[in-house]
C-alpha positions as CSV (number, residue, x, y, z in Angstrom):
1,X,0.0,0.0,0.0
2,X,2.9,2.3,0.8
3,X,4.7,1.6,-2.4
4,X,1.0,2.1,-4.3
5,X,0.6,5.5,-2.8
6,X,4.7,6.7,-3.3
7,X,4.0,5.4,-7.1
8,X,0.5,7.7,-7.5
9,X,2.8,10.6,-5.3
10,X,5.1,10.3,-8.1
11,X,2.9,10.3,-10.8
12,X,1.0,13.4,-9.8
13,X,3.8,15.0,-9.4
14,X,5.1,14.2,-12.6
15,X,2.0,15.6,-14.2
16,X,1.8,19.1,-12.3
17,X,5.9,19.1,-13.2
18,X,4.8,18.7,-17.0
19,X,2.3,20.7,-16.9
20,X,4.4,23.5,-15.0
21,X,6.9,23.1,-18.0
22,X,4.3,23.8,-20.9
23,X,2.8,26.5,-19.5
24,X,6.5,28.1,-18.9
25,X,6.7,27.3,-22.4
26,X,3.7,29.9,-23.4
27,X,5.0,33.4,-24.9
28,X,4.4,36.0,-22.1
29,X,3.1,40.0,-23.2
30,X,3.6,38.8,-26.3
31,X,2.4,42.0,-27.7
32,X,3.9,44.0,-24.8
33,X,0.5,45.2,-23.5
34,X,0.3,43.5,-20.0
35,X,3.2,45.2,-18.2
36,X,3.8,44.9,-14.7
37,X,3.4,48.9,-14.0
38,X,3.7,47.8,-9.8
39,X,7.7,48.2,-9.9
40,X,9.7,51.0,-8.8
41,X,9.2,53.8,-11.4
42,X,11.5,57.1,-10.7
43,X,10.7,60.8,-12.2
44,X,13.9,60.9,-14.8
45,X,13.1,65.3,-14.5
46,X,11.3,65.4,-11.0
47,X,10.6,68.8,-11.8
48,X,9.6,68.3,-15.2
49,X,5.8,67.8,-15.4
50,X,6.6,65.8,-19.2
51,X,9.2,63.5,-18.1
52,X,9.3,60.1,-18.4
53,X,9.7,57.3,-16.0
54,X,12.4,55.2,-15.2
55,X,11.8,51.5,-14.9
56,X,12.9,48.1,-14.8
57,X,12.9,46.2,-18.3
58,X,11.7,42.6,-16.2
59,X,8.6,44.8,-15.4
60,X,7.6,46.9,-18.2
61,X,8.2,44.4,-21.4
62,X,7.2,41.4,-18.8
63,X,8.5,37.8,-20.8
64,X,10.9,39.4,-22.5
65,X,15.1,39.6,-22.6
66,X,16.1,43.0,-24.0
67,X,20.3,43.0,-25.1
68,X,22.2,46.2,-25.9
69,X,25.5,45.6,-28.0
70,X,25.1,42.2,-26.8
71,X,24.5,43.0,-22.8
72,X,21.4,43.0,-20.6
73,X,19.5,46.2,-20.3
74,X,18.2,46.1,-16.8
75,X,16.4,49.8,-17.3
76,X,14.3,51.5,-19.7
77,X,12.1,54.6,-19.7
78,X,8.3,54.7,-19.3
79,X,6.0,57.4,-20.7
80,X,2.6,57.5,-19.3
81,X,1.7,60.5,-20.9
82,X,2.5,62.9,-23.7
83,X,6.4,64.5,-23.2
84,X,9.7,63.7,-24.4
85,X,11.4,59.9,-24.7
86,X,14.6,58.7,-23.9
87,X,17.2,56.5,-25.5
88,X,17.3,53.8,-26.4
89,X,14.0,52.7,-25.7
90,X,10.9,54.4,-24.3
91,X,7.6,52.8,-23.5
92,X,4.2,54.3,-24.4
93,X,1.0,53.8,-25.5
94,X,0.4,56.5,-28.8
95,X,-2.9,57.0,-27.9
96,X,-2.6,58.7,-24.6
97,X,-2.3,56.5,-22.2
98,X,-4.5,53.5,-23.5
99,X,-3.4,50.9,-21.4
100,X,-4.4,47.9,-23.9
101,X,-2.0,49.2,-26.5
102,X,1.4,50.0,-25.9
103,X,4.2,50.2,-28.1
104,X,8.0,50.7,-28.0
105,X,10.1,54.1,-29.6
106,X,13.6,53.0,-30.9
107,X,15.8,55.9,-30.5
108,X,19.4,55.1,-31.1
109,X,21.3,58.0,-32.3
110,X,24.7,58.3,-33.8
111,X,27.6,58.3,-32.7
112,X,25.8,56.2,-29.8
113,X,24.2,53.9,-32.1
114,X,23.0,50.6,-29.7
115,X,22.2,47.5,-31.4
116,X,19.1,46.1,-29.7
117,X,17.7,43.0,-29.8
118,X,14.5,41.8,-27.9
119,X,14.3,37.8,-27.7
120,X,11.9,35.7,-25.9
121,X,11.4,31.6,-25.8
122,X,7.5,30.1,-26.4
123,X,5.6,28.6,-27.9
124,X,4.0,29.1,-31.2
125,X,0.4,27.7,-31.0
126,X,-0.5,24.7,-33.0
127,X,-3.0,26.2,-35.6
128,X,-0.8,29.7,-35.9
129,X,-0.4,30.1,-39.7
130,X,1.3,33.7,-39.2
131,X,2.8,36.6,-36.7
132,X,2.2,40.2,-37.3
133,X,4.0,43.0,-35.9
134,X,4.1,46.8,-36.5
135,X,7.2,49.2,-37.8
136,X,8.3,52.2,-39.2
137,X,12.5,51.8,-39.0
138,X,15.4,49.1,-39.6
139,X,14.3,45.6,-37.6
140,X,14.4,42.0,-38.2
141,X,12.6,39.2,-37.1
142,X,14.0,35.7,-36.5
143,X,13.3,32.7,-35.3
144,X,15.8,30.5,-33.6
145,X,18.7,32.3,-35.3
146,X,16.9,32.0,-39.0
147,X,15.8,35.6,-40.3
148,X,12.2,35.6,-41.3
149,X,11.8,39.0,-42.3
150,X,12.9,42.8,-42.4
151,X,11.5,45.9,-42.4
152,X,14.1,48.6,-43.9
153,X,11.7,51.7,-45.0
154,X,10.3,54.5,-42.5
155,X,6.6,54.1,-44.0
156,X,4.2,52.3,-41.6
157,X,4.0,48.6,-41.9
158,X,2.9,45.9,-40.2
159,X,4.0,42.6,-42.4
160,X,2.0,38.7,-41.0
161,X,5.5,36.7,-41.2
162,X,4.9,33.2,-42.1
163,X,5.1,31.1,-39.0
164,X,3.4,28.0,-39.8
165,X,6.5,25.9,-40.2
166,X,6.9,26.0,-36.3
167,X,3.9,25.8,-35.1
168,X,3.1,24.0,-32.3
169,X,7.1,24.2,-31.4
170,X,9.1,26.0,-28.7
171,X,11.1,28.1,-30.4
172,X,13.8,31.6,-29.8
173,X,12.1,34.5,-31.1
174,X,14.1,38.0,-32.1
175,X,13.7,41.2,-33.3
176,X,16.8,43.1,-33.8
177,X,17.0,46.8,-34.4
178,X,20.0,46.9,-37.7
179,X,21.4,50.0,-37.8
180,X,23.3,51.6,-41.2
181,X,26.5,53.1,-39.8
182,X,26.0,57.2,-39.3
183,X,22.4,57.0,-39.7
184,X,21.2,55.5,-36.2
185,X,17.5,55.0,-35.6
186,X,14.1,56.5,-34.4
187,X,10.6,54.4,-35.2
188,X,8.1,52.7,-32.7
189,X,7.5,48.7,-32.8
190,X,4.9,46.4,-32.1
191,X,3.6,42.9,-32.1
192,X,-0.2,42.4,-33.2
193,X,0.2,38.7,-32.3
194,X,-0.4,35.4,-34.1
195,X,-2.9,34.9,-36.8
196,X,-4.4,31.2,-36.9
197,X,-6.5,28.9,-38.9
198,X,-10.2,29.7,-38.8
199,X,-12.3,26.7,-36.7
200,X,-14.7,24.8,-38.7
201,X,-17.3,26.9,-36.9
202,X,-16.4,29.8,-38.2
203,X,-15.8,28.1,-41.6
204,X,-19.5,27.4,-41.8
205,X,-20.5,30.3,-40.5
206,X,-18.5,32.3,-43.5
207,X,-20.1,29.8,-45.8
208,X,-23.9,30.8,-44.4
209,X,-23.1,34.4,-44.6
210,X,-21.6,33.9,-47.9
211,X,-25.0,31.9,-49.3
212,X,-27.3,34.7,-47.8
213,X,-25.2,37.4,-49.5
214,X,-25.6,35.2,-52.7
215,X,-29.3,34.7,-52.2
216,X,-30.3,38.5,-51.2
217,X,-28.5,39.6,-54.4
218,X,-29.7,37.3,-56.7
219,X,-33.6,38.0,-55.0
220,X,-32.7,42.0,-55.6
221,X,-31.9,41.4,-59.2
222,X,-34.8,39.1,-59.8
223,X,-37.3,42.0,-58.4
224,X,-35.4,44.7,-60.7
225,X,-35.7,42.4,-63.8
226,X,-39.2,41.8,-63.5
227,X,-39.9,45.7,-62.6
């Protein structure tokens, strides 16, 4: 009886262990809108109504390692409101504040151009067929070392990167702020998130709104023909 219950001890904890491990595995503030704002956050300007915030990186982009010429930045800025940002990354939402969409500015200025790179380990979900993200400056995006994609042009754009060849995997994700000698760089970034396969539910229900569209135009044109 003793062994019986040390085997089922064993096998429960075995289970909460695994499942402890894949949900470690999930991506965390994937799109950098759940920060942890609770953190120690100092005035940079006390006596500057407009300044921004100084914070700790593990808070503010939550999940996510953040390297600068290949070291740990333990500190970026935080802007709450409208005022001035900071290099080489400040934290704000553009639309004042909104607290379900912040985004990152890239300021990296020459002759104190910083190559940045923000990685994080997860998984990518088992139906994702894509990831989009938001740009307007020099960054790449990789996955486990293999570029994916760049942006090099200071118009908007926000690109769905094919991810579908790692889905359901635990893979290295990176975006890396390139940077052409002299020219440094100043754009906001963000990740709009994964884009996955429609369920068959929502299949059909396409197909029914589809077939009504079809019927109500073909019923229009039948009344105007026989007007």
């Amino acid at each position: 009886m003793k062994q019986r219950n040390t085997m089922n001890l064993s096998l429960i904890c075995s289970v909460i262990g695994i499942t402890l491990v894949c949900a470690a595995q999930d991506f965390v503030n994937l799109n950098f809108d759940f920060p942890d704002l609770s953190g120690s956050l100092r005035p940079y300007e006390p006596s500057n109504p407009r300044t921004p915030f100084i914070g700790e990186t593990s808070r503010l982009l939550r999940g996510w390692t953040l390297l600068g010429n290949g070291i740990s930045i333990s500190e970026i800025a935080y802007q709450p409101a409208a005022g001035y940002r900071l290099e080489p990354i400040t934290f704000f939402s553009p639309w004042g504040g909104a607290a379900t969409n912040y985004r990152l500015l890239i300021l990296s200025s020459y002759p104190n151009q910083v190559d940045l790179r923000f990685q994080q380990t997860g998984r990518i979900p088992v139906d994702a067929v894509g990831l989009g993200y938001f740009a307007n400056g020099p960054i790449e995006m990789l996955i486990n070392g293999k570029l994916l994609h760049t942006v090099d042009t200071t118009l908007s754009t926000m690109p769905i990167v094919d991810v579908s060849a790692y889905a359901g995997q635990v893979v290295n994700l990176e975006f890396h702020v390139f940077q052409k000698p002299f020219l440094g760089a100043q754009f906001q970034f963000d990740i709009n998130g994964f884009t996955q396969v429609p369920e068959p539910s929502t299949w059909a229900l396409f197909g029914v709104g589809a077939v009504t569209l079809a019927w109500s135009y073909h019923r229009r044109m039948g009344i105007k023909t026989r007007l």
